[in-house]
PLY file of the C-alpha trace (Angstrom):
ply
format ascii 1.0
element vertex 284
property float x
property float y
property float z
element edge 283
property int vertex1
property int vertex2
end_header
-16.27 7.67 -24.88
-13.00 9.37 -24.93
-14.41 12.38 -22.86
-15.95 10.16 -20.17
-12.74 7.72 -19.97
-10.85 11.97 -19.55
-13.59 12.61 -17.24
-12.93 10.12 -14.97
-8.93 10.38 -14.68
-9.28 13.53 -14.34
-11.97 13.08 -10.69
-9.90 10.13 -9.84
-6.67 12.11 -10.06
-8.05 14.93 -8.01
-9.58 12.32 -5.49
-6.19 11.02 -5.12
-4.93 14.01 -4.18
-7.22 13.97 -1.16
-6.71 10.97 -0.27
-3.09 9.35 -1.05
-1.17 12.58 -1.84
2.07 10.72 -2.30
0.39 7.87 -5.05
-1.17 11.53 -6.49
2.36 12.81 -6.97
3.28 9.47 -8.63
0.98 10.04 -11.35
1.89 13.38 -11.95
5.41 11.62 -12.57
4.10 9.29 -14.98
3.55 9.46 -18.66
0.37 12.07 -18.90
-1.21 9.21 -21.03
-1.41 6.46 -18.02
-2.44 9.11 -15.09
-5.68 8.35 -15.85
-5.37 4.43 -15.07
-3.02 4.61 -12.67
-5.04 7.34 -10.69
-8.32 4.86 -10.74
-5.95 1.91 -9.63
-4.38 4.15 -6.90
-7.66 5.69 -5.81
-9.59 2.18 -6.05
-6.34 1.27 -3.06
-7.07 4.11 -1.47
-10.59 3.51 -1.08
-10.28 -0.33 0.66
-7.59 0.97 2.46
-9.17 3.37 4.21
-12.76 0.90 5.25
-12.14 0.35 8.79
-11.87 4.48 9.21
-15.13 4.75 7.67
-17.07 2.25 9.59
-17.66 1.32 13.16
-18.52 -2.24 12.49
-16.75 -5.06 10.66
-19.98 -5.98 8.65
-20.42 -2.97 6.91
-16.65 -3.12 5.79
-17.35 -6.29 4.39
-20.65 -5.30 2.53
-18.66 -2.04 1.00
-15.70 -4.84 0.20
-18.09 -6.81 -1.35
-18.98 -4.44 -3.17
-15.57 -3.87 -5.34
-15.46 -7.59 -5.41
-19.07 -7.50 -7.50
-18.42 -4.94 -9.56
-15.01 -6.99 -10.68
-16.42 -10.24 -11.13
-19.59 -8.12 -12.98
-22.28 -8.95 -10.83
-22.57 -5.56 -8.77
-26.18 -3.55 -9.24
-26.48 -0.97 -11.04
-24.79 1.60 -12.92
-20.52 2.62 -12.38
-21.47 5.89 -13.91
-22.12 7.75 -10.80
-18.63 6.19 -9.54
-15.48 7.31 -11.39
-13.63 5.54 -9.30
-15.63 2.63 -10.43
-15.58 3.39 -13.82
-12.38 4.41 -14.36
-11.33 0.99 -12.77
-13.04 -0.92 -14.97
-11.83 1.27 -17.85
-8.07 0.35 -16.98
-8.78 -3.09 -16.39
-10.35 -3.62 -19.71
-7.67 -1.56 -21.22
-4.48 -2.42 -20.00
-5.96 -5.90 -19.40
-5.45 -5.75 -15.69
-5.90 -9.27 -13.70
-8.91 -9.10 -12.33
-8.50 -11.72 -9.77
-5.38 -9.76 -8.26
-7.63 -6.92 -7.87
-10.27 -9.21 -6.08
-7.83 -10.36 -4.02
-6.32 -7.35 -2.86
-10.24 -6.38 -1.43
-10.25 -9.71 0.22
-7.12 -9.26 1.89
-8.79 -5.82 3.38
-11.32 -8.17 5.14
-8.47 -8.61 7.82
-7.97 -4.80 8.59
-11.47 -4.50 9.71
-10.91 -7.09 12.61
-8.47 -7.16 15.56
-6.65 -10.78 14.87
-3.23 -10.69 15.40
-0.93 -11.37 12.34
0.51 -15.06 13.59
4.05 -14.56 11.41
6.88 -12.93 9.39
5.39 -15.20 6.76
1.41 -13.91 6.96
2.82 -10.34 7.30
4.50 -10.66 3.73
1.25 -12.39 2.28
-0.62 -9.39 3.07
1.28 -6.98 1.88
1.91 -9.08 -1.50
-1.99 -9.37 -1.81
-2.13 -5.55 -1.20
1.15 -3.23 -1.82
3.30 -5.80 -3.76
0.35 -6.11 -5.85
-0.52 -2.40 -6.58
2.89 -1.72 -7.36
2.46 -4.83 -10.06
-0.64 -3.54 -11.61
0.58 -0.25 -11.99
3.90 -1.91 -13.87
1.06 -3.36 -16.16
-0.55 -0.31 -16.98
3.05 1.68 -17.67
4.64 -1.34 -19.75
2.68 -4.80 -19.89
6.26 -5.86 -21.46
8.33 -4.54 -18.85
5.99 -5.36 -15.77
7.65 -9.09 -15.66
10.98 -8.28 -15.55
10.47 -6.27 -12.34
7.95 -8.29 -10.83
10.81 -9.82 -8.07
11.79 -6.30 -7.05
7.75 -5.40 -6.94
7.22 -8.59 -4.46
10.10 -7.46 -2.39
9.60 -3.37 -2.41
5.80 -3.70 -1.51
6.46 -5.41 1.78
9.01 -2.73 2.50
6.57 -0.38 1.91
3.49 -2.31 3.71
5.55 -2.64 6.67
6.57 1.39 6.60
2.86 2.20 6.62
2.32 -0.28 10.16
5.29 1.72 11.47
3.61 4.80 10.16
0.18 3.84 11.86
1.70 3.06 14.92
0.01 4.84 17.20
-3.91 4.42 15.36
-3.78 1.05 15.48
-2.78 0.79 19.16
-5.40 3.27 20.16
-7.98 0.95 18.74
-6.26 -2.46 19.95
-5.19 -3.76 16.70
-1.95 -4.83 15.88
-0.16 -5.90 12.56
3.50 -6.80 14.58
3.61 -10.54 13.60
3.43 -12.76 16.84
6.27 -14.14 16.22
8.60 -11.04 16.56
6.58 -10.58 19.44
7.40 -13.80 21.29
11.27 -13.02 20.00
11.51 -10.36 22.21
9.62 -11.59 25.29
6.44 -9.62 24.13
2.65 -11.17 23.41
0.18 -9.04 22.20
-1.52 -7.54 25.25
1.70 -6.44 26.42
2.68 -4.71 23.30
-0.64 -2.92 23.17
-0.25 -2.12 26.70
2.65 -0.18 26.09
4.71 -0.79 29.24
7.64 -2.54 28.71
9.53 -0.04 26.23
12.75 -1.94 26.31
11.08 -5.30 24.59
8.55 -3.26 22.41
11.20 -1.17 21.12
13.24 -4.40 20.28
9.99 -5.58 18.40
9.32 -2.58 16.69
13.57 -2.31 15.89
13.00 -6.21 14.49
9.83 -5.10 12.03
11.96 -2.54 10.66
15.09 -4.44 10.11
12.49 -6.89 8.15
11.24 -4.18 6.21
14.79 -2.83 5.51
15.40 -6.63 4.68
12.83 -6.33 1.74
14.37 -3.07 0.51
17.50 -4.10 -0.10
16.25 -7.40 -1.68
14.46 -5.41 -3.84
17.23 -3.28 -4.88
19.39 -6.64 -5.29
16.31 -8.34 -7.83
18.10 -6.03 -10.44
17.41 -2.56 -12.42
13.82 -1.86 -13.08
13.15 -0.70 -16.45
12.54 3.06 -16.88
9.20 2.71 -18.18
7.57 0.76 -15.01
10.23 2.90 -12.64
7.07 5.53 -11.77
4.80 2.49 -9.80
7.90 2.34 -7.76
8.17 5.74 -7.02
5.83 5.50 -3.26
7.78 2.39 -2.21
11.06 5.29 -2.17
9.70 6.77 0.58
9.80 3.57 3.08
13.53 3.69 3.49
13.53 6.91 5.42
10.57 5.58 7.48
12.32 2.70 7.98
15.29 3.56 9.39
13.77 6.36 11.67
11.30 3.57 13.08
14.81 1.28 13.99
16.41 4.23 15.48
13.24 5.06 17.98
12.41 1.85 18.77
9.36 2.33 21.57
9.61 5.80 20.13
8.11 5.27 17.70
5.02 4.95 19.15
4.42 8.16 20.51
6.62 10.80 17.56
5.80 10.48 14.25
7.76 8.95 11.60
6.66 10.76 8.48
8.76 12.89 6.59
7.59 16.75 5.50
5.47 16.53 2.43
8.08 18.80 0.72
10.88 15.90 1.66
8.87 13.18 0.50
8.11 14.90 -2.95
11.84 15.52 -3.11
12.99 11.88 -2.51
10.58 10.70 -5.34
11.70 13.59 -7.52
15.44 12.26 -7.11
14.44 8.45 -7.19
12.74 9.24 -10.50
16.26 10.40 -11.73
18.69 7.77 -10.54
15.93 5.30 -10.62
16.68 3.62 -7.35
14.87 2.69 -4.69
0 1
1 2
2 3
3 4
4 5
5 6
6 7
7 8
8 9
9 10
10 11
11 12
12 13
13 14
14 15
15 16
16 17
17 18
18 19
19 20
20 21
21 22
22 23
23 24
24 25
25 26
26 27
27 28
28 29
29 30
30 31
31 32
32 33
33 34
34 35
35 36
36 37
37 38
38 39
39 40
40 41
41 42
42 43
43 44
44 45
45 46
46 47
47 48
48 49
49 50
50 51
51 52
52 53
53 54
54 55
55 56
56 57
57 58
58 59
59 60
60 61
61 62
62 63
63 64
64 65
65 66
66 67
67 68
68 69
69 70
70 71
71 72
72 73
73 74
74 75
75 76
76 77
77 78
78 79
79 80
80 81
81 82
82 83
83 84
84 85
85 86
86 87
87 88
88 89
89 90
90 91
91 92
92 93
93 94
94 95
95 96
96 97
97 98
98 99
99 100
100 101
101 102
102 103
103 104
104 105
105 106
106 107
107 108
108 109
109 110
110 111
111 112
112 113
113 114
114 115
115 116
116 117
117 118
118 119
119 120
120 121
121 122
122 123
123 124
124 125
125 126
126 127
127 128
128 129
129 130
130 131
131 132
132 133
133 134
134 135
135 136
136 137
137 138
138 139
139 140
140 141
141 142
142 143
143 144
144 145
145 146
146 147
147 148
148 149
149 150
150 151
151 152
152 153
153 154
154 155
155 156
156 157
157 158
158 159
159 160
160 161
161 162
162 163
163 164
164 165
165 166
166 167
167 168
168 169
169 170
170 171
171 172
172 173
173 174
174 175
175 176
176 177
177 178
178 179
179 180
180 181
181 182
182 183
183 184
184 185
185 186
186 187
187 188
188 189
189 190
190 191
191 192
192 193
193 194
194 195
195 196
196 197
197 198
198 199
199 200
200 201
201 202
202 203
203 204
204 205
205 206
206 207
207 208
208 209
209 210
210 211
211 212
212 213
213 214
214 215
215 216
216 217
217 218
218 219
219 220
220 221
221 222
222 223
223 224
224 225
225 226
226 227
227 228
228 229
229 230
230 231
231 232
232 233
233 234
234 235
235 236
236 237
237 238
238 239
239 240
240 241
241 242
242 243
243 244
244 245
245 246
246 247
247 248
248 249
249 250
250 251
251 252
252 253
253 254
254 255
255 256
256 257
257 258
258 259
259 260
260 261
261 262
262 263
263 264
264 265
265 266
266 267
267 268
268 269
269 270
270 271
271 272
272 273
273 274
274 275
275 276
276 277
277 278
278 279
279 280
280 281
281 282
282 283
């Protein structure tokens, strides 16, 4: 049992590395006994996350969606075994007695991604990314410290929509090219915008205002998150990805319509760096 539960951190952990390098170099910045959970919880993410780039249709999204949701409420066919993603999933969950309905609603939340609907408001843009990167960052508290995780659960709320909102600006430029759009309406209509004008890509001057706005919001949620009070050393590692939104962030404000057309991400090397220092200090 011990092997197998090894087993699967360890193809997790080196799934993660393909596909959410800086979540990989998280765990590798955690305790060596919780990579294994936390490397199923990140790669379980990474797998919902990335649906709409694996399918040309919504319905098959929602079938593979469905999916996680059966195997966490028990019902899905047949064996985990040939999943360690899966597996190791359930393994944490049972463990480190993981809410299961946060996880289940975190793959329901991924249900929007694989449509075009606009985001209506500030206030739907912050559900999502509480149902999604608020959420991860909470589980991941659970599995480092189920003691601890409460104490920091404010400054999880508050740095996962910071960090949601730095992968939009981050994803710019996909989600235009495929007419979808996660710039809440409402920012839209603040600066004269609606959403076939911001997809058109036009009228720099008021896109660059909107895109200057979603960053201030997300810059908003970083500092409340730093405000919410210290977060204990022992959760501090399921912050350590939500460090690298503040240089994101700010970039994003500075370009404004820029943004859509340079990217925004730092040098792998510079990321790594940032969480290597935030890990230190233990700020955000």
């Amino acid at each position: 049992m011990t092997d197998t539960v090894s087993d699967n951190g360890a193809l997790c952990l080196a799934t993660l590395r393909d596909t959410d390098r800086d979540r990989y170099l998280a765990c590798l910045m955690s305790p060596e006994d919780k990579r294994g959970a936390l490397a199923a919880l990140y790669a379980f993410n990474a797998e919902i996350a990335r649906v709409r780039d694996v399918v040309r249709e919504p319905l098959p999204g929602e079938i593979r969606l469905q999916w996680w949701r059966d195997l966490l409420e028990g019902t899905a066919e047949g064996d985990t075994g040939g999943n360690p993603i899966a597996a190791g999933l359930l393994k944490a969950v049972e463990r480190y007695r993981l809410p299961r309905q946060t996880l289940i609603a975190m793959t329901e939340a991924r249900i929007f991604d694989l449509y075009d609907d606009p985001i209506p408001d500030r206030n739907a843009l912050e559900g999502y990314a509480g149902e999604t990167a608020s959420a991860l960052i909470q589980l991941a508290s659970l599995v480092l410290s189920h003691d601890d995780a409460a104490q920091s659960a404010q400054a999880a709320g508050h740095a996962g929509v910071a960090q949601a909102i730095a992968g939009i600006l981050l994803l710019l430029p996909i989600h235009t090219h495929r007419r979808q759009l996660f710039v809440p309406l409402d920012i839209l209509s603040a600066t004269g915008l609606d959403r076939d004008t911001f997809l058109a890509g036009e009228d720099k001057a008021r896109i660059g205002a909107a895109i200057e706005a979603l960053a201030g919001l997300g810059l908003e949620h970083l500092e409340k998150a730093r405000r919410a009070g210290p977060v204990s050393a022992t959760v501090f590692p399921a912050f350590l990805p939500a460090t690298l939104a503040n240089p994101v962030l700010f970039r994003a404000r500075k370009l404004g319509a820029g943004a859509l057309d340079a990217s925004l991400q730092q040098p792998q090397w510079r990321r790594q760096l940032r969480m290597v220092r935030a890990a230190f200090l233990r700020r955000l």
